[in-house]
C-alpha positions in Angstrom: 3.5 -12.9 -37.8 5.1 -12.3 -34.5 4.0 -9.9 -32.0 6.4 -6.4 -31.4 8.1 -7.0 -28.1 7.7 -4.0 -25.6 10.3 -1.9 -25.1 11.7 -1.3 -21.3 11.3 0.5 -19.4 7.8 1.0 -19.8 6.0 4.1 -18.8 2.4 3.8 -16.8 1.0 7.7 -17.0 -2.2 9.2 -15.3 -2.3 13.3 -15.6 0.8 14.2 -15.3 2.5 11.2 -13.3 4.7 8.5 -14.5 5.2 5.2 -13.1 8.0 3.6 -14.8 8.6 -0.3 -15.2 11.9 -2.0 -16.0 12.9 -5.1 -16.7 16.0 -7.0 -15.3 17.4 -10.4 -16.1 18.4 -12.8 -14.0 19.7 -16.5 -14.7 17.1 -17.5 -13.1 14.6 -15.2 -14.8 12.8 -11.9 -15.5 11.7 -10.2 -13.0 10.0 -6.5 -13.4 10.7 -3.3 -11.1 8.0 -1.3 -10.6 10.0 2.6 -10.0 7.7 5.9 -8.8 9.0 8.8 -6.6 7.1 10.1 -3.9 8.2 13.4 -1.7 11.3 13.5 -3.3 12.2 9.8 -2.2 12.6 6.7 -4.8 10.3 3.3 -4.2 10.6 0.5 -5.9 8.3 -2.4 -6.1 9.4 -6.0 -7.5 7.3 -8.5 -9.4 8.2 -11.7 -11.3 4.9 -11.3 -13.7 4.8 -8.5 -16.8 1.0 -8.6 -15.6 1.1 -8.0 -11.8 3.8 -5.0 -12.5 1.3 -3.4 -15.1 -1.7 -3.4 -12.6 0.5 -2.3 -9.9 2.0 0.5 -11.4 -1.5 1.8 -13.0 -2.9 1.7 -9.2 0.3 3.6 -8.5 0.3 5.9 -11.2 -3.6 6.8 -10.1 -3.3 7.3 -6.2 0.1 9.5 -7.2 -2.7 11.7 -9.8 -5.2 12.4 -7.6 -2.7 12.8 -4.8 -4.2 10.2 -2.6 -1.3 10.0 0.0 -3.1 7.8 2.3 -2.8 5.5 0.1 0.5 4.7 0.4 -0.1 2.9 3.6 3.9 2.9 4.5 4.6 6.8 4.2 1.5 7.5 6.7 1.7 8.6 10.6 4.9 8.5 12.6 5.2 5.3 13.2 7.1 5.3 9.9 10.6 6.4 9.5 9.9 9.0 7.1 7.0 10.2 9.3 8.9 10.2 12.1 11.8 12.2 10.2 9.4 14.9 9.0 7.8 15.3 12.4 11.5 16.4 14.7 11.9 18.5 11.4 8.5 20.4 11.7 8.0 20.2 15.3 10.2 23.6 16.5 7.9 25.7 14.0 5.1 24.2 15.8 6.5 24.2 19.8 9.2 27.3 19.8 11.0 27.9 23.0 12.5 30.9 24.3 15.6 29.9 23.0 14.4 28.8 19.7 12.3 31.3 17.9 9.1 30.0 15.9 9.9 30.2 12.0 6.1 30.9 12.0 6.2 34.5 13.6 7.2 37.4 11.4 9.8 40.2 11.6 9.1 43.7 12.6 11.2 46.1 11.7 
């Protein structure tokens, strides 16, 4: 009897995440995407084993659950670009100048 083929793209949940996997043919083979979306930003990871895509997305899928963001070694500090981004866009609620009021204070009236 043969075995029911999986159907793509495959979804990898913990809680409430969902890693996804897809499938994309080449001529010179398979190769499997590994797609999960963290701070509003798309990564995708490529693999050329079914296997190596499951067990990635399932560690994926689980650091995404219990909202292990250091985990995700490229998104942390400013030495990457999206830290670096998120820093000059925080930093005048931090450091206000005279000429730039802090978002942080309140308004009397």
């Amino acid at each position: 009897m043969r075995a029911k083929a999986e159907a793509f793209p495959l979804a990898v949940k913990a809680g409430s995440t969902a890693v996804k996997i897809y499938r994309d043919r080449k001529p010179s083979g398979d190769y499997y995407r590994v797609v999960y979306y963290l701070g509003g930003k798309r990564y995708r990871l490529n693999f050329s084993d079914l296997d190596r895509a499951k067990a990635e997305a399932q560690a994926k899928a689980a650091q995404l659950a219990r909202g292990d963001l250091d985990a995700f070694n490229s998104m942390a500090g400013t030495d990457s670009p999206t830290g670096a981004l998120w820093m000059r866009s925080v930093r005048p609620a931090w450091h206000s100048t005279p000429r730039q009021p802090s978002m942080l204070r309140r308004r009397r009236y």
